[in-house]
C-alpha positions in Angstrom: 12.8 -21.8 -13.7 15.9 -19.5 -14.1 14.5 -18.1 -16.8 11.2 -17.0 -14.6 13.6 -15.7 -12.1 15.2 -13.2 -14.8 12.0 -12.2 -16.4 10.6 -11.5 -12.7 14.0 -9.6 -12.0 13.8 -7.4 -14.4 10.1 -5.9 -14.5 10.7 -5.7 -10.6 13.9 -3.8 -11.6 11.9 -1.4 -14.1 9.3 -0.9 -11.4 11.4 0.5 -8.7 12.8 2.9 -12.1 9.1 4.0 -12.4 8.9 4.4 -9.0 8.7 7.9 -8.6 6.4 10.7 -9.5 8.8 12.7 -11.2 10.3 10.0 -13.6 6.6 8.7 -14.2 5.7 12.8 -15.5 8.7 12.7 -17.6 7.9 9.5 -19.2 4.6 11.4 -19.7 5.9 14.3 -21.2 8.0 12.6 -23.7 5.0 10.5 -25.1 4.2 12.4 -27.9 7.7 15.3 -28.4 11.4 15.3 -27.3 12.1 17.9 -24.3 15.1 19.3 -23.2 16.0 19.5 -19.5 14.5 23.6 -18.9 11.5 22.1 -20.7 10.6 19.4 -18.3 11.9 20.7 -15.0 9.4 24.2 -16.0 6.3 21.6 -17.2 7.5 19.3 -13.1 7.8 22.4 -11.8 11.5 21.1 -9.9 14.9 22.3 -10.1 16.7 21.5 -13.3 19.6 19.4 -11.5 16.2 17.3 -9.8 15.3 16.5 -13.5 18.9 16.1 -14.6 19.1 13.7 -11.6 15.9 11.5 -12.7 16.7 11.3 -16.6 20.4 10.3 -15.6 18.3 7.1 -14.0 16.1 6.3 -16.6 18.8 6.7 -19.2 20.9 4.0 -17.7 18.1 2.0 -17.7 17.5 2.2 -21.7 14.2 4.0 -21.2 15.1 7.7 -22.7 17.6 8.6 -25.3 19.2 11.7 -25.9 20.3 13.9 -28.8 22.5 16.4 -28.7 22.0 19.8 -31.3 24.9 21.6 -30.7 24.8 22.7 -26.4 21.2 21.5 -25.9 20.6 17.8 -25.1 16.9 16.4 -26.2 15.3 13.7 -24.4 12.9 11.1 -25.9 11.5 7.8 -25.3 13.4 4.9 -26.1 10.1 2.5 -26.6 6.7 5.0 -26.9 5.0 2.2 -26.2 6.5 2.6 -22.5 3.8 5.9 -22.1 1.1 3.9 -23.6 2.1 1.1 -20.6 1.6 3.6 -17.9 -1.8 5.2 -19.2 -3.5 1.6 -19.5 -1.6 1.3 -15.3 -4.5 4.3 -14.5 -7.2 1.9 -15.5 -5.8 0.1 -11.9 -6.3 3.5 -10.1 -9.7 4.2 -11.5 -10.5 0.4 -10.4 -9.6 1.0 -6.7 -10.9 4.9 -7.0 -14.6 3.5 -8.1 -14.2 0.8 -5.0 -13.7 3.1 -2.3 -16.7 5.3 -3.8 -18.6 2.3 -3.1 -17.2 1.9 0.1 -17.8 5.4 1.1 -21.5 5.2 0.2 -22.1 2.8 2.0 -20.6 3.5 4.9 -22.8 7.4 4.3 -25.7 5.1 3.9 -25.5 3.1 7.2 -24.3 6.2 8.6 -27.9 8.1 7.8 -29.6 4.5 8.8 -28.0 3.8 11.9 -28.4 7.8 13.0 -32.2 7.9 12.1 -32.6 4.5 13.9 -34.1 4.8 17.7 -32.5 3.2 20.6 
């Protein structure tokens, strides 16, 4: 059961570390290149002490690594596969977005039946 408990405790933990937008678009701009700091805060559009703040987190939780090349500091991914994780996570999204289509047509379509019908 312990074991459960840890397992359970750490995706939670990674979860909150995904938790916002701006650390889920920098694990998205790292999927394919490293990026320095300018790079991503110009691509977020945020201050570059915002980004500086966001890879600080997800470096000390293992999920970027840097490189230093003399004064600039290169972020990557630690585990690519990490992107790959959060792209199949849109397949959820597109599930709920097709369901409240649904929803929405049908509630147009008793909207135009229930209008038209007479009292």
């Amino acid at each position: 059961m312990a074991v459960r408990i840890i397992a359970t405790e750490q995706l939670a933990s990674l979860l909150g570390v995904l938790s916002h937008p701006h650390r889920v678009r920098i694990i998205e701009e790292l999927r394919h290149e490293e990026r320095d700091v300018n790079a991503l805060a110009e691509a977020l559009g945020v201050r570059h002490s915002r980004v500086s703040q966001h890879l600080s987190l997800l470096r000390s939780h293992h999920l970027v690594v840097d490189r230093r090349d003399g004064r600039h500091v290169y972020y990557h991914l630690a585990n690519p596969q990490l992107a790959q994780w959060l792209l199949t996570g849109l397949d959820f999204i597109e599930a709920e977005l097709i369901r409240a289509e649904e929803i929405r047509a049908s509630v147009e379509h008793a909207r135009t039946i229930w209008s038209a019908e007479e009292p």
